[in-house]
Every structure is written in C-alpha cells, then in structure tokens.
N, C-alpha and C positions, 0 to 999 in steps of 0.2 A: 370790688371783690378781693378781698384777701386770702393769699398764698404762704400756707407755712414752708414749700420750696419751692426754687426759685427756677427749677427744672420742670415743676408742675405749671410753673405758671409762662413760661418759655412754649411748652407741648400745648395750652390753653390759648396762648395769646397767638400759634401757628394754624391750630384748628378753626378756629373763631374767622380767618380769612376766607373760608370755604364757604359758597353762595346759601343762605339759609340757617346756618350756623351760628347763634349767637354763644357769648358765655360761657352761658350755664348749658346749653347742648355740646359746647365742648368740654366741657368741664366733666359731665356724665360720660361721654367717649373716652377720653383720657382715660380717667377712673377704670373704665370698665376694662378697658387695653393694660391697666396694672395690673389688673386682677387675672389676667391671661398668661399662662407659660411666655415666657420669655420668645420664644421660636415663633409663636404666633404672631405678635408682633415685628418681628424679624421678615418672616415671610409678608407682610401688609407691606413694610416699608421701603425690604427690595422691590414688590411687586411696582411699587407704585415709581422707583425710581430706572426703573428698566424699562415701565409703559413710558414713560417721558424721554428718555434716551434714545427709545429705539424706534418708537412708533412715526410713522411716515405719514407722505400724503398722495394719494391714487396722483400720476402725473395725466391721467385722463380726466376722471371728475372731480378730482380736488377730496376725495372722502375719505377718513383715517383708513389706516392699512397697516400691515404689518411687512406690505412687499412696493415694488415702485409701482405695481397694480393692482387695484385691489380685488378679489374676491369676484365681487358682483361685475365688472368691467371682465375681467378676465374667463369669466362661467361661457362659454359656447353655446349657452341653451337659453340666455338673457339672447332680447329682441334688441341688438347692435340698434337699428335705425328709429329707434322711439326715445327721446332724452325726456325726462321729468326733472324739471328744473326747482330745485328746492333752495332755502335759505343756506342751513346747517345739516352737521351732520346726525343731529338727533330728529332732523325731519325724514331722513333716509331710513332713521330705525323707526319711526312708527308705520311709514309705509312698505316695508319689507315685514313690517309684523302684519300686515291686513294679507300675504300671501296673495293678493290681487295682483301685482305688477308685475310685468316681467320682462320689462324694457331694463336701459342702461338709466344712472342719476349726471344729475352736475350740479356739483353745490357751488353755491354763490360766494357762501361767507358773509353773509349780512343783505341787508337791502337797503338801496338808496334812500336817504334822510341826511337832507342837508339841514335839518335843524341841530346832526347831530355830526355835523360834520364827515358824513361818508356820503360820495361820488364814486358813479361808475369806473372811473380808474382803481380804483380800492377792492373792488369785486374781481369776482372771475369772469365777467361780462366775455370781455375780448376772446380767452379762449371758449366760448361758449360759439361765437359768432364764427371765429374761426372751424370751427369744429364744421359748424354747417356749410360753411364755405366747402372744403377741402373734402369733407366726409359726405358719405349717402346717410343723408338723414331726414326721414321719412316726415317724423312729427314729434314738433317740441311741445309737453305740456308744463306748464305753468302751475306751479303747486306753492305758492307763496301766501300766506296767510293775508286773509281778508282786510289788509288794512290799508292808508292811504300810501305808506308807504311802501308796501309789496304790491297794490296797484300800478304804484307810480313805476317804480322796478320791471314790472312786467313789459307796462308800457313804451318803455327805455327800450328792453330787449328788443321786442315787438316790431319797432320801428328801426332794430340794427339787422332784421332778421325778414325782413317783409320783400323783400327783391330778392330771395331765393327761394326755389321752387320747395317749398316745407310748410306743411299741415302746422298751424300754430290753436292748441285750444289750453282749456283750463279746470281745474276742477269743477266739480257741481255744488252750487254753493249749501249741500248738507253741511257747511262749515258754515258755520254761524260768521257774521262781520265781524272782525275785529278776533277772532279766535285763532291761536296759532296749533300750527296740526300736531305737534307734538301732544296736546292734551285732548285730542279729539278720541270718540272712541274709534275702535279698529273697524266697528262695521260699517258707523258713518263714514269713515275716511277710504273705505275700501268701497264703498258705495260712489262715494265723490269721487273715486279715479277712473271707476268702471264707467258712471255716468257723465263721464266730460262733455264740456263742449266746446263749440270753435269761439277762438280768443274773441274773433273780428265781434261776434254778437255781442255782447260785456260792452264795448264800447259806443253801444245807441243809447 
C-alpha cells in the first residue's frame, strides 16, 4: 500500500495495531478522522490518552475503575458474599448487561494454559482464595468459558478453595462448549447464572 504522506501512513501503520484492524480498515478510519473538524479528533485522542493514564484497577476484584474501588464493589446493595469468578473484564460487562446478578466479580486476568505459558501465579488466583479465607463469603461461582482451559482454572481454584466453609457452583451449561461469554447472548447468559449449579456435580 502506497502513501503519498508519510503522516498518513505513520496514523495507518498505528491503527493497523488495534485487534481486528487491518490496512485498509485503517486506512478508511484515518481518512474518515481527516474529514472531521480538527476538535473532533482532538477530543478522540485526549480521550483516549487520559482513559490510559488515569484508569485504575478495583484493588478488590481486580475490574477497571476509575477510583481504588470500583463501582460495582463499592454499591451496598451488590450481595458482598456471592463472588462470580470471571476471566476479564469484558466478561464482567456482558454479565452486568443480563441485569441478572447482583453479587460482587473477581477477575482473574486470564486462565491457566500452560501451552501458553500462564500458571496460577500469573492470575488473581491467591487474592481470590485469600478473599475467602479472611472474608464471609457465602458462594463462589465460576463463570469461565467452557473450555479445557477455564475448566482446568476452575478446577485449580476449586481445590485452593474446598477446606473452607463456601458454596462452590458454576454456570448452566446454556453456554455452549468452547463459547466464551462475552459473545453469548444476554438471555442465555442471564439464564446460565440464575440456573447455576454446584461445581462438585461437573466433576462426575
């Protein structure tokens, strides 16, 4: 692809790094961002560098924030003693979009796969287990997508977490195997939370 400048293609070859983005979809972005008052883009590109400077991490569930707690942790009307254990924090937005929950999260930040080089030290594991230690925490569910390596993950926890008096269950598998819940729809996935079950079953 050729660039008659060498600014368009600096702006082209920065877009292009964003997940889905190839080229020529950055190529029509750029473009389309020329074609825009000056301010407009102005505003995009503070925005986007004050989300990155400023933006924090809940020091309870680990879930973007804007404060050292986020939002959903800090609400008094969230059920403290029910954790729903997720990967990331766009599993946190599709389940707060089903309006179904209304426990606290704790995101992991990934799931164990050693094919890929991440172990339980790499995760939020430990303060998860701590949390149940130290905290009243009624019932942890497991919301990790059907695969062998968010089983494997569960599992992991499962057995850091089984000598303390706490309710361990799991979604309802309305989530297809191998589906991650982010692309699930909101009724199935607000279905799967309502209709949980206990972990210990899943493993006969």
């Amino acid at each position: 692809m050729e660039f008659s400048s060498k600014l368009i293609e600096k702006a082209v070859n920065e877009m292009a790094q964003l997940p889905g983005i190839g080229r020529r979809t950055a190529l029509r972005l750029v473009l389309h961002l020329l074609k825009q008052p000056l301010e407009q883009t102005r505003f995009l590109s503070e925005a986007l560098v004050k989300m990155r400077e400023e933006i924090k991490f809940c020091s309870s569930c680990h879930n973007i924030s804007d404060a050292a707690i986020c939002e959903i942790c800090a609400n008094p009307k969230r059920d403290q003693a029910i954790i729903c254990v997720v990967e990331d924090i766009r599993d946190v937005m599709a389940i707060e979009n089903t309006g179904q929950f209304k426990g606290i999260y704790h995101v992991l930040g990934g799931k164990i796969s050693p094919m890929e080089g991440v172990g339980p030290s790499q995760l939020t594991i430990q303060s998860l287990v701590e949390k149940v230690k130290n905290e009243q925490v009624a019932e942890i569910i497991f919301a990790l997508s059907s695969t062998m390596e968010g089983d494997t993950t569960n599992f992991y926890i499962y057995k850091q977490i089984k000598s303390f008096a706490v309710k361990t269950s799991t979604i309802a598998r309305g989530i297809a195997v191998g589906d991650e819940l982010e692309y699930a729809d909101e009724v199935t996935l607000g279905r799967s939370i309502l209709q949980r079950i206990p972990f210990e079953t899943t493993m006969r």
